[in-house]
LOVEXSE-818326 format. One record per residue (C-alpha): z, x, y. Coordinates in nm, 2 decimals. Each point is the difference from the previous one (the first is absolute). Layout:
<site <Z, X, Y>> ...
END
This chain:
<site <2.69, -0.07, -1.33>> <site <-0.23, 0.15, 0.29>> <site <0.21, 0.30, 0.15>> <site <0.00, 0.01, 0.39>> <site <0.04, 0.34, 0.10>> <site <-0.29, 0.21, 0.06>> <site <-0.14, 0.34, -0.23>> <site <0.10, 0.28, 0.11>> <site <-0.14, 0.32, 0.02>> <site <-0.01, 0.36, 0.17>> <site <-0.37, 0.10, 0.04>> <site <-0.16, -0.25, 0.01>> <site <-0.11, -0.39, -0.05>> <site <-0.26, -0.23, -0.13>> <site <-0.02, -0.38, 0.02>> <site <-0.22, -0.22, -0.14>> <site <-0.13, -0.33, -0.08>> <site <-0.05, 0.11, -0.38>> <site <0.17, 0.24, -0.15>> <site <-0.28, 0.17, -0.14>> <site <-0.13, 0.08, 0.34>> <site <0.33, 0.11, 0.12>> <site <0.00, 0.26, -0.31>> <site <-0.33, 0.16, 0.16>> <site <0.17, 0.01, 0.31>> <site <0.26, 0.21, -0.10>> <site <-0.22, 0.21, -0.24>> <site <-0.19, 0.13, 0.30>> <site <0.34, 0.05, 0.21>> <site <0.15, 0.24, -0.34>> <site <-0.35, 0.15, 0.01>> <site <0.06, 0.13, 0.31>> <site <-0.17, -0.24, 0.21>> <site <0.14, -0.16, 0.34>> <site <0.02, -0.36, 0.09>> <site <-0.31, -0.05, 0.06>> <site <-0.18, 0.10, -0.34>> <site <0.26, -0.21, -0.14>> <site <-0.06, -0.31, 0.19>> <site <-0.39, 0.00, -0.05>> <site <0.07, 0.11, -0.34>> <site <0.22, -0.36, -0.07>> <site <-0.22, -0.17, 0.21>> <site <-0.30, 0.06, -0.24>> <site <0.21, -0.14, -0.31>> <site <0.09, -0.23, 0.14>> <site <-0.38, -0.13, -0.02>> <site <0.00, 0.03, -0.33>> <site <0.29, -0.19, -0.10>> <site <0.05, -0.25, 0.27>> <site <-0.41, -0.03, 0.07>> <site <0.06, -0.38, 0.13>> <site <0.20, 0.16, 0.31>> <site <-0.13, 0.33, 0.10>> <site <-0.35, 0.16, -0.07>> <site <-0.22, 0.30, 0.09>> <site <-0.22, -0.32, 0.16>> <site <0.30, -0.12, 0.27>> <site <0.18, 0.13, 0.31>> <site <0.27, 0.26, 0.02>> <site <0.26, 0.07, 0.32>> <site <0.20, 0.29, -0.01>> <site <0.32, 0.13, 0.18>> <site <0.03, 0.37, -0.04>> <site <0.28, 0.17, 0.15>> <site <-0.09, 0.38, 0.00>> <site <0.33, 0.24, -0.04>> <site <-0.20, 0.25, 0.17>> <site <-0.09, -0.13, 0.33>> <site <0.28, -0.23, -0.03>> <site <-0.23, -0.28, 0.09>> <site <-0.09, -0.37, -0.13>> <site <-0.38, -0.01, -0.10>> <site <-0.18, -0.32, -0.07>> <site <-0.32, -0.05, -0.10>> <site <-0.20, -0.29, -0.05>> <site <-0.21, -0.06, -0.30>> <site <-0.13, -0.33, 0.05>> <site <-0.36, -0.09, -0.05>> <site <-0.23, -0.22, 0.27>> <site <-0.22, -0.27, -0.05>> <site <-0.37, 0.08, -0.12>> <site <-0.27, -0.03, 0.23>> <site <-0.13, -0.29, -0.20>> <site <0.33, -0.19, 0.03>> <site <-0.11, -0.20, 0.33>> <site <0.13, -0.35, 0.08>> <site <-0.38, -0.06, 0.03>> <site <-0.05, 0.10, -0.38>> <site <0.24, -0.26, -0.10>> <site <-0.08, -0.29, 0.23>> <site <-0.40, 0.05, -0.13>> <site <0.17, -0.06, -0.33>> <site <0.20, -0.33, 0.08>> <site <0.33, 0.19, -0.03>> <site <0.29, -0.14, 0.27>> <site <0.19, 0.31, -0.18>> <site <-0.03, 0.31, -0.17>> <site <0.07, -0.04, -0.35>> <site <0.36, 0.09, -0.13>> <site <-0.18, 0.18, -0.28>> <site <-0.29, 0.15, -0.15>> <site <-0.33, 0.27, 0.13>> <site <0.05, -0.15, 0.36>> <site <0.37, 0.08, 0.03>> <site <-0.03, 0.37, -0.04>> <site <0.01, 0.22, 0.27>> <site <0.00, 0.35, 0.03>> <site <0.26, 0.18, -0.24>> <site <0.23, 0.26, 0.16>> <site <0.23, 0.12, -0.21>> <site <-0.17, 0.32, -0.16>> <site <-0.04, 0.08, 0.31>> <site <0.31, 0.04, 0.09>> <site <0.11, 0.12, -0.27>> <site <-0.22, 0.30, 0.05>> <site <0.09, 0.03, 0.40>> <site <0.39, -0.02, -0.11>> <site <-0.07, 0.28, -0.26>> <site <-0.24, 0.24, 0.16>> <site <0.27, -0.02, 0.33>> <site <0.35, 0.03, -0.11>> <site <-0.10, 0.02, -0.43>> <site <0.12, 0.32, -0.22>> <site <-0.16, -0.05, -0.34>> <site <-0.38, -0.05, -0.08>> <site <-0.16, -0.32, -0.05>> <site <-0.02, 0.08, -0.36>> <site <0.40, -0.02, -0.05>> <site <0.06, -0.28, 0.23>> <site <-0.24, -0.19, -0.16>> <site <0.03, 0.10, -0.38>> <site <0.24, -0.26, -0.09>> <site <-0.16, -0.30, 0.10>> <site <-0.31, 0.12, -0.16>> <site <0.23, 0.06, -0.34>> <site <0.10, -0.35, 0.02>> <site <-0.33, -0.14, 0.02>> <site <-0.12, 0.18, -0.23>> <site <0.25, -0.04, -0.28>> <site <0.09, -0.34, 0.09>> <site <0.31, -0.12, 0.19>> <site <0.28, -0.23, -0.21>> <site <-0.05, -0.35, 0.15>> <site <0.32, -0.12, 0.20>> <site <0.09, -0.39, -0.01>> <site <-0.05, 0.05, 0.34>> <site <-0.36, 0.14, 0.00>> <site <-0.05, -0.28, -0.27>> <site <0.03, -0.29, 0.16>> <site <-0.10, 0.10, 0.34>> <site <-0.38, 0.07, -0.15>> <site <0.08, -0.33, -0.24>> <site <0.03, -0.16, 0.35>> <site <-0.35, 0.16, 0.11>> <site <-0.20, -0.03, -0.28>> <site <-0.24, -0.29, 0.09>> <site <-0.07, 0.23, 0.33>> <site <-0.05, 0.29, -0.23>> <site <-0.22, -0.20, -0.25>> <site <-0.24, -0.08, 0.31>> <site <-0.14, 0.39, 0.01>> <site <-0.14, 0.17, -0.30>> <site <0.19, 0.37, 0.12>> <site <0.31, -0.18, 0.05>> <site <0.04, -0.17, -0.32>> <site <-0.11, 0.32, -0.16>> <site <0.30, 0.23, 0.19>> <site <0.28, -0.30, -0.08>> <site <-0.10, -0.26, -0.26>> <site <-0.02, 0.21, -0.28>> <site <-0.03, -0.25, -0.30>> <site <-0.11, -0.29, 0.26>> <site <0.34, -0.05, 0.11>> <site <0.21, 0.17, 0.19>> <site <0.26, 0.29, -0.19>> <site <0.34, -0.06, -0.13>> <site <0.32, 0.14, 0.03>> <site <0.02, 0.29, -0.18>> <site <-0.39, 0.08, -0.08>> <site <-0.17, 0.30, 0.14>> <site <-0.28, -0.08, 0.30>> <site <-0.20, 0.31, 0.00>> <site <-0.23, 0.09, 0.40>> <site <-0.28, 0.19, -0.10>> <site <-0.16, -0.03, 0.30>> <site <0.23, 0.03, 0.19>> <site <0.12, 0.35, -0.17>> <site <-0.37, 0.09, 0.06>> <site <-0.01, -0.06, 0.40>> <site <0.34, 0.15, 0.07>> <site <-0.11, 0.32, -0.20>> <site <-0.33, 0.01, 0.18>> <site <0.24, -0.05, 0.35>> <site <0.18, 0.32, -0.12>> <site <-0.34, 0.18, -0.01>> <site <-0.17, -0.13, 0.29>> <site <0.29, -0.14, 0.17>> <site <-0.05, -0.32, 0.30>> <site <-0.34, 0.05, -0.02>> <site <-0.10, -0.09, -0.38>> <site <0.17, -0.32, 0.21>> <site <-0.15, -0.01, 0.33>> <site <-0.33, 0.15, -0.05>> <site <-0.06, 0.01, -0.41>> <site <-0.04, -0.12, -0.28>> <site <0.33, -0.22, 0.00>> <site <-0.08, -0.19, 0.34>> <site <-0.37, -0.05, -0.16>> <site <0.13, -0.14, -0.30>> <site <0.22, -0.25, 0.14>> <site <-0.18, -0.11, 0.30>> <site <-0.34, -0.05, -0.19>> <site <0.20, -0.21, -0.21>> <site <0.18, -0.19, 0.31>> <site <-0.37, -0.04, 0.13>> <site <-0.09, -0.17, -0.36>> <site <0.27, -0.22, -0.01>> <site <-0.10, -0.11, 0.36>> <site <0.23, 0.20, 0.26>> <site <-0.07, 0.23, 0.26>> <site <0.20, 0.32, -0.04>> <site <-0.25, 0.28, 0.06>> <site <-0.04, 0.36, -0.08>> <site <-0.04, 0.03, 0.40>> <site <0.34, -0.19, 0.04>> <site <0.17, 0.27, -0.22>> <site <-0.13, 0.29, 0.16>> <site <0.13, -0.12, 0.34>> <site <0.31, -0.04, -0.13>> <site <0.31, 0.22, 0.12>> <site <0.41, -0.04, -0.01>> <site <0.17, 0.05, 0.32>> <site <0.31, 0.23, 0.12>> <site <0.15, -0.23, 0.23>> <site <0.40, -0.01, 0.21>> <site <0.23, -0.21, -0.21>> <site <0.23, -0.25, 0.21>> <site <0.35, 0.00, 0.01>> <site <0.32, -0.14, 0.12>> <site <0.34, 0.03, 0.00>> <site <0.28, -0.25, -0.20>> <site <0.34, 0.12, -0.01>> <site <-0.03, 0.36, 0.07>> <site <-0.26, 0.02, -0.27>> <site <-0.39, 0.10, 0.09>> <site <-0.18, -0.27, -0.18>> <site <-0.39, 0.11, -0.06>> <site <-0.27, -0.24, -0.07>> <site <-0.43, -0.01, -0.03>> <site <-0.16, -0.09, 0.33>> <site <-0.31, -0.22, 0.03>> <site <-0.15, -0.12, -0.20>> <site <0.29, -0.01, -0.21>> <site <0.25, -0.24, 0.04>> <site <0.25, 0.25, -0.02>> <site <0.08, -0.09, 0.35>> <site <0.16, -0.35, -0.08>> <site <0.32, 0.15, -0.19>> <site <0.04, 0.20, 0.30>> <site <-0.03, -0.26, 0.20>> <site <0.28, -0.19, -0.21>> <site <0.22, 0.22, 0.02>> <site <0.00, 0.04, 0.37>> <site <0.06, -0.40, -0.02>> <site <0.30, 0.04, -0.20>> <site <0.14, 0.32, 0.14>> <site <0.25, -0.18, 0.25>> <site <0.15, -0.24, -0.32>> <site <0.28, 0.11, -0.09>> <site <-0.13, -0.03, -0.36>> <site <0.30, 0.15, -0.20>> <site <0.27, -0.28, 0.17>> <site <-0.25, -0.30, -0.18>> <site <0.04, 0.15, -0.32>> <site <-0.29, 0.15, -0.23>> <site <-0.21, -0.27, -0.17>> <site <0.19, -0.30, 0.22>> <site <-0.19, -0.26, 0.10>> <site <0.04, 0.14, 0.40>> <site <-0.13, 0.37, -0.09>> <site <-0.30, -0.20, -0.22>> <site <-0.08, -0.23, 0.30>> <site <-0.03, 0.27, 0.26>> <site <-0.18, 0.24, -0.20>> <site <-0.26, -0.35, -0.09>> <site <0.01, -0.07, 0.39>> <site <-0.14, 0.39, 0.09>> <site <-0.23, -0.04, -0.31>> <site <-0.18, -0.33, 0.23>> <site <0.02, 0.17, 0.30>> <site <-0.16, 0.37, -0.09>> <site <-0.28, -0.20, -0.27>> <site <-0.08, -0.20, 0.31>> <site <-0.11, 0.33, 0.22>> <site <-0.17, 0.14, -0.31>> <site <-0.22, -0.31, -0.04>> <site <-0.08, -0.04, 0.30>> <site <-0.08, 0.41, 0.09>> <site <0.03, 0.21, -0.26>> <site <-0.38, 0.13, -0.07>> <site <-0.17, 0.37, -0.05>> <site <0.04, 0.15, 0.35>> <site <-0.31, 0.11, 0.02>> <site <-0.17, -0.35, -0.01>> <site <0.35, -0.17, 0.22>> <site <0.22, 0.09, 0.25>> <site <0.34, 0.00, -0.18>> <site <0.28, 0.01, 0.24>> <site <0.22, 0.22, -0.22>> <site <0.24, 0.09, 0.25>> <site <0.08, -0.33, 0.13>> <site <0.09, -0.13, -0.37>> <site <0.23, 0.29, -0.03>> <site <0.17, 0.02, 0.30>> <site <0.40, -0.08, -0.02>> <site <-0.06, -0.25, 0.31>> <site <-0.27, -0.17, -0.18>> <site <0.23, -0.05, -0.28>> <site <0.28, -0.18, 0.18>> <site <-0.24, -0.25, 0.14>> <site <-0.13, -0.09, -0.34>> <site <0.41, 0.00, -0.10>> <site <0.08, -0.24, 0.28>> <site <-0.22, -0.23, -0.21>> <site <0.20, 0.00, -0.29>> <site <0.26, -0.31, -0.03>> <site <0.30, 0.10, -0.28>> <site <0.03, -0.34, -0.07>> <site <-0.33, -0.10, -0.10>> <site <-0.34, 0.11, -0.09>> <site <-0.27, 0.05, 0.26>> <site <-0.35, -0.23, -0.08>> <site <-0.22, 0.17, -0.23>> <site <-0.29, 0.22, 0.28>> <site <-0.36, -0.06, -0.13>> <site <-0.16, 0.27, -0.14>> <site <-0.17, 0.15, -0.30>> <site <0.06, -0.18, -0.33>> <site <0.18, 0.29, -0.16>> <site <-0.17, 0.13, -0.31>> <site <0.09, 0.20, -0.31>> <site <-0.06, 0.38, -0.05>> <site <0.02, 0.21, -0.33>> <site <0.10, 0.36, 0.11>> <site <0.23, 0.26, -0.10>> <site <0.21, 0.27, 0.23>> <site <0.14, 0.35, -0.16>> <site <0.22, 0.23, 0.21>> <site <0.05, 0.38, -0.11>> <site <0.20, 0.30, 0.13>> <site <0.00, 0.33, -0.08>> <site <0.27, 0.35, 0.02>> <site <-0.22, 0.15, 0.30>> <site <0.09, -0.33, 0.21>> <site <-0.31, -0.14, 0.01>> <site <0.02, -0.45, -0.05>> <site <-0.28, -0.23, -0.06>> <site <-0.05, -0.36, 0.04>> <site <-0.27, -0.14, -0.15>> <site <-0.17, -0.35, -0.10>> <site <-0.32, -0.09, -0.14>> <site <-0.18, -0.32, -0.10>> <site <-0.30, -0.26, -0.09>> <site <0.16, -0.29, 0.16>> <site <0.03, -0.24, -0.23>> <site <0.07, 0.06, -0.36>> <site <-0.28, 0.19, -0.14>> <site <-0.21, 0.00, 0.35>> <site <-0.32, -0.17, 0.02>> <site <-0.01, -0.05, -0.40>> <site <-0.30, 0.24, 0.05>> <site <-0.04, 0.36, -0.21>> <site <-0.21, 0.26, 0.15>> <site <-0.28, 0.00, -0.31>> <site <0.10, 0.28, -0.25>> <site <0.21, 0.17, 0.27>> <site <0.29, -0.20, -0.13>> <site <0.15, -0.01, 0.35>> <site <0.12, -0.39, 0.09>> <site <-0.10, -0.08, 0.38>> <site <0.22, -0.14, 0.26>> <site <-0.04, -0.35, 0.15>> <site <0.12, 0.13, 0.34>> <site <-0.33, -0.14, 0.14>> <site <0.13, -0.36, -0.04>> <site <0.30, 0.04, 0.24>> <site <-0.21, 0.00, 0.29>> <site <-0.12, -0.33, 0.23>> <site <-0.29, -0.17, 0.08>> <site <0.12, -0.13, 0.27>> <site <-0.11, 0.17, 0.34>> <site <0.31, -0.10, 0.16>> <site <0.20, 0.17, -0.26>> <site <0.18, 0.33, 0.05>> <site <-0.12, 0.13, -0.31>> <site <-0.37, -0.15, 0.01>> <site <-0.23, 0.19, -0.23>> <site <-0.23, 0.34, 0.18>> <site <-0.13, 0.22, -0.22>> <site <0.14, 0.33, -0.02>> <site <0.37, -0.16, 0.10>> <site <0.31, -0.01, -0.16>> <site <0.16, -0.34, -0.13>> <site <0.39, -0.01, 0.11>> <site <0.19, 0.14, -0.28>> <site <0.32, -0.13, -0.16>> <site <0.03, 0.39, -0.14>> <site <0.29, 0.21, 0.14>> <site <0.15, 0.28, -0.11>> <site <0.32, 0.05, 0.17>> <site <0.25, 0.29, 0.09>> <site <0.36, 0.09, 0.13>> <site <0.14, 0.30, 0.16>> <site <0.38, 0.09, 0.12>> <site <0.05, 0.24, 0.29>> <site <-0.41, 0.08, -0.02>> <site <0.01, 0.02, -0.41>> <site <-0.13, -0.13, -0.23>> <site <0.27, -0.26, -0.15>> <site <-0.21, -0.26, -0.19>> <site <-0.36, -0.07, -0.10>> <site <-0.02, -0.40, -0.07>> <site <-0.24, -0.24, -0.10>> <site <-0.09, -0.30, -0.27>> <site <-0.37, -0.21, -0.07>> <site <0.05, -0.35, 0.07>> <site <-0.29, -0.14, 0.26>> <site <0.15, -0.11, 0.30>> <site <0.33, 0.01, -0.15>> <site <-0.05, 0.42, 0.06>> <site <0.21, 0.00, 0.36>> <site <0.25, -0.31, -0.12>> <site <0.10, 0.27, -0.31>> <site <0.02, 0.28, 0.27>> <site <0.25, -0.14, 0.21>> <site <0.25, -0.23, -0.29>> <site <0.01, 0.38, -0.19>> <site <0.07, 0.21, 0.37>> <site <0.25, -0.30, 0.12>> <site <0.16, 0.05, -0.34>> <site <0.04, 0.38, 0.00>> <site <0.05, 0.07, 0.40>> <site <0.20, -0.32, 0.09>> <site <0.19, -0.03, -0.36>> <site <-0.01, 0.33, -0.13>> <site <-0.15, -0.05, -0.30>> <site <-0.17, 0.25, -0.23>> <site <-0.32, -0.02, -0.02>> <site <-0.01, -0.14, -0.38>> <site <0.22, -0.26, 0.14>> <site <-0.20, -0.08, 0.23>> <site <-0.32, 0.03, -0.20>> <site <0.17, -0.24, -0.26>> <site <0.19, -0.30, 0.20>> <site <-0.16, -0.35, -0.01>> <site <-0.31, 0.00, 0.24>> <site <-0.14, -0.28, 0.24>> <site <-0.37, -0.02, 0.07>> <site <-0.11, -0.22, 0.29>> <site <-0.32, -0.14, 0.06>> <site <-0.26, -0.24, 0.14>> <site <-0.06, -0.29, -0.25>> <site <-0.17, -0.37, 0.06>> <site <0.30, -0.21, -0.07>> <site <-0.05, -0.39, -0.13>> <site <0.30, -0.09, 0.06>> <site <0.34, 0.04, 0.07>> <site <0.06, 0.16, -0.36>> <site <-0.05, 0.37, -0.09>> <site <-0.32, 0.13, 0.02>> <site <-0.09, 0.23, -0.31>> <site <-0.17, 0.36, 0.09>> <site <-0.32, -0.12, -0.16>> <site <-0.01, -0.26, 0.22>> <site <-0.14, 0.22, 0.30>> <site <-0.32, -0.02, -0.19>> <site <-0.03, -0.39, 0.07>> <site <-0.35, -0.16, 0.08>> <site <0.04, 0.04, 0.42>> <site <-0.12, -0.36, 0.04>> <site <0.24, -0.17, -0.21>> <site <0.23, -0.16, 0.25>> <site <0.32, 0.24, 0.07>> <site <0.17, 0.17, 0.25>> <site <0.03, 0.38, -0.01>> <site <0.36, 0.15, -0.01>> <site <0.21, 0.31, -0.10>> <site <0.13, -0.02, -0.29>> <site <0.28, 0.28, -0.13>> <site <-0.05, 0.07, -0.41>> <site <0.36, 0.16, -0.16>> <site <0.16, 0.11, -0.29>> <site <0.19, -0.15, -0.20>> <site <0.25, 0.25, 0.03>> <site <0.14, -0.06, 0.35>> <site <0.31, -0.25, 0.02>> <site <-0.06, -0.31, -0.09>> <site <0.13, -0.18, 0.31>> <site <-0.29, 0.23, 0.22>> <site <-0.31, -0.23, -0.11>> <site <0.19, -0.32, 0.19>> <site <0.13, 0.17, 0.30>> <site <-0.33, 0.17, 0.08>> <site <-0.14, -0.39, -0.03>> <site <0.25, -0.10, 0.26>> <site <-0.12, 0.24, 0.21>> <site <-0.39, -0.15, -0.02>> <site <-0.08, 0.28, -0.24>> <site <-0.23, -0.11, -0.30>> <site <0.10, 0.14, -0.33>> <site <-0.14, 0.06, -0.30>> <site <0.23, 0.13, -0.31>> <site <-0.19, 0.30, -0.25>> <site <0.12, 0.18, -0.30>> <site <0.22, 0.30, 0.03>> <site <-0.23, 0.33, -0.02>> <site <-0.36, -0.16, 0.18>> <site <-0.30, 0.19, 0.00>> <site <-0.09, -0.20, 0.33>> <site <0.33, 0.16, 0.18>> <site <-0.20, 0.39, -0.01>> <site <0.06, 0.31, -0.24>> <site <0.22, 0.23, 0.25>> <site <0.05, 0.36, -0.07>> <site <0.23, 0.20, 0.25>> <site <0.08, 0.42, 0.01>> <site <0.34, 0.08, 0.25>> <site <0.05, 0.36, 0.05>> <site <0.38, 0.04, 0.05>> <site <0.09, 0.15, 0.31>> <site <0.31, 0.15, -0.12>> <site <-0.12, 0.14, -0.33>> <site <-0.36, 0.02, 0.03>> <site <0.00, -0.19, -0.32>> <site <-0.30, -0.23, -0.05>> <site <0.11, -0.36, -0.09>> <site <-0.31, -0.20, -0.17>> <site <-0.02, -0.39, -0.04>> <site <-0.26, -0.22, -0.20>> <site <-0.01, -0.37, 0.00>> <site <0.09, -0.18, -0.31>> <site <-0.28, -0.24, 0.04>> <site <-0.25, 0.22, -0.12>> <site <-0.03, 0.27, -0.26>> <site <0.14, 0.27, 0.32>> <site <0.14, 0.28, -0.10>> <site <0.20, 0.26, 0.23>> <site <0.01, 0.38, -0.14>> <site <0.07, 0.34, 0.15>> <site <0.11, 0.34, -0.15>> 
END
């Protein structure tokens, strides 16, 4: 039986999407290093042995708060589009869209970059310690979870496409079993050479020649130049408040902003009167969910290509004229948008004696990125490229050297100006829907935050519907000119009551029914600092192979 209270611990706290990486984490914190080390130090594990969700080749937020200057950093580690990656380029090629996968997906990675900005600012321990177990891992070979099994199984005919990639994960010709041992060489080889020459073997050597001369010969357009204009960002993280609590969340061009803005929504609901998990508290919270992914697709953007009126969407008065909207009784018409798509990401959270918290989430977008491995470098390449839109009219409409909108978002809570939680799952759009059902359940409920990490989860999003019947998640991949309408449709558990699927029908709601423990629900991890004992309370999600450790 899953327990639902949270590890405790008095120095400090790990958690992890794999338990492996949360080990690392907490090796560097008993080392003597500080949050930070630990975080980075998890983070690159976590490549290792979950390479379809994270990679040295993808995107990385942070949320750093800083015990010193008492002070939320965040910096933003997301790459830009290559100068060759024009709406031109692909119309001259016949392409109405960028291609989900594959060389013209790619754009530019950001992760070791920040990785090495997080480090070299707030870091206590050398890049060869923070590094040294992921290079271990590779190395030796890591034991192949049924997890990591059948999530390359699942990607193997992308793999099998690319010579490097097939070499890195279809040892044998097939993908490895549960159980066997997948040894990285080449990726042991570029994180040791990152420890020597730190970002720049990336940037400016012999790793970004290696993988972008093999981008180039698999037909892309990631460039040596693109790398070497590459840079993270230290930008303000936005905030609000929800029941005394200071709820912090990633600005543009995350969409970190659209759980704040549910909340707002939600905050005059008396939530705790309709009982947790009702079908009342499930239809408000999938009301705010339509109103707040409406603003997001029709202005969230990178700010420095569009004019993203952050403080309108946040503002308590903008809030209760997107409440009025809401009808208790039934559920608003679906508001056209982006078809929602799926992401493959995963979020850690660590927390160390001197006070210091981090928030952090990585990714390649979908499972295994762009299916692409950078040559000999063993490094797997994001597909982040694909999220942007041809479409001139489009908020996110491809420019070289922009950002694509991000469904990353690291997020973090603090009590009285404290740090009280650091929060966050992978799960696509589903990223701010997590947010607020695991804050509702803790702040309006008072649940712990394994309970809240663990209860039956609802994901709701935009699907092409045939009918009147349910419409499956794999349905929002549909042919666009079959003849359909385009609706919300709200995936759940099978563990909520069984009399919730019918009322939320009655209410116009369209319902699918999943298993108990879905992968497509997110992988949550969660650190609360205990403001009476200064204990450190660590949650991982049972969906995954999460782990939660301190000491």
């Amino acid at each position: 039986m899953l327990s639902e209270q949270p590890v405790l611990a008095p120095h400090g706290m790990v958690a992890c999407a794999h338990y492996l990486a949360t080990q690392a984490g907490v090796q560097m914190l008993t080392a003597g290093g500080n949050a930070i080390d630990a975080a980075i130090a998890a983070n690159a594990v976590m490549t290792v042995v979950y390479p379809t969700t994270c990679s040295a080749g993808g995107d990385i937020f942070l949320l750093i708060w800083d015990a010193k200057t008492q002070q939320i950093y965040a910096l933003n580690g997301s790459g830009r589009a290559p100068q060759g990656m024009t709406p031109e380029y692909f119309k001259s090629r016949g392409m109405s869209r960028i291609p989900g996968r594959g060389p013209l997906s790619i754009n530019v990675p950001g992760a070791v970059d920040g990785w090495f900005e997080a480090l070299e600012r707030f870091g206590s321990l050398t890049p060869e310690q923070v590094f040294a177990p992921a290079i271990a891992l590779a190395e030796e070979g890591m034991p192949v979870s049924a997890k990591m099994s059948r999530s390359l199984g699942n990607s193997a005919a992308l793999l099998a496409q690319w010579e490097s990639s097939a070499a890195a994960y279809l040892p044998n010709k097939r993908a490895p079993r549960t159980g066997e041992r997948l040894r990285q060489p080449g990726l042991a080889r570029a994180y040791q050479l990152l420890t020597r020459e730190g970002r720049d073997a990336f940037y400016r050597g012999p790793i970004g020649r290696t993988i972008t001369a093999y981008v180039q010969q698999c037909g892309g357009v990631l460039s040596m130049e693109d790398l070497e204009k590459h840079h993270s960002d230290w930008v303000a993280p936005l905030s609000t408040t929800y029941r005394g609590y200071e709820v912090y969340e990633f600005p543009p061009n995350s969409q970190g902003i659209v759980a704040l803005e549910m909340l707002n929504i939600l905050e005059e609901f008396h939530l705790k009167e309709t009982g947790y998990a009702s079908a009342e508290y499930l239809h408000l919270l999938l009301e705010a969910k339509k109103l707040a992914f409406d603003d997001r697709d029709r202005f969230l953007s990178d700010p420095a290509f569009a004019d993203v009126p952050v403080e309108r969407l946040l503002s308590k008065t903008y809030a209760q004229e997107r409440r009025a909207l809401i009808k208790r009784d039934r559920a608003m018409p679906y508001f056209v948008g982006e078809v929602e798509k799926e992401g493959d990401t995963m979020y850690l959270c660590t927390a160390d004696k001197q006070g210091n918290v981090v928030s952090l989430i990585q990714s390649l977008y979908m499972g295994i990125g762009s299916g692409v491995i950078g040559g000999e470098t063993g490094i797997a390449l994001q597909n982040r490229g694909s999220y942007f839109s041809l479409d001139p009219r489009h908020i996110n409409y491809l420019q070289p050297g922009k950002r694509t909108m991000h469904t990353l978002m690291p997020g973090m809570v603090l009590r009285d100006g404290q740090p009280y939680m650091a929060i966050g799952t992978m799960g696509g759009d589903a990223q701010p829907q997590i947010h607020v059902q695991i804050l509702t359940a803790m702040l309006d409920f008072g649940m712990n935050c394994q309970q809240a990490i663990s209860a039956p989860r609802w994901h709701s999003g935009r699907a092409y519907l045939t009918g009147e019947q349910d419409s499956l998640p794999g349905q929002r991949q549909i042919d666009e000119q079959l003849d359909s309408r385009i609706g919300e449709v709200v995936a759940i558990e099978d563990r909520f009551s069984t009399t919730i699927p019918e009322q939320l029908r009655q209410l116009g709601h369209h319902i699918t029914t999943l298993g108990p423990w879905e992968d497509a629900m997110g992988h949550a991890q969660a650190i609360v600092i205990n403001p009476e004992s200064s204990f450190f309370e660590g949650a991982a999600d049972p969906r995954c192979d999460g782990l939660a450790m301190g000491y």
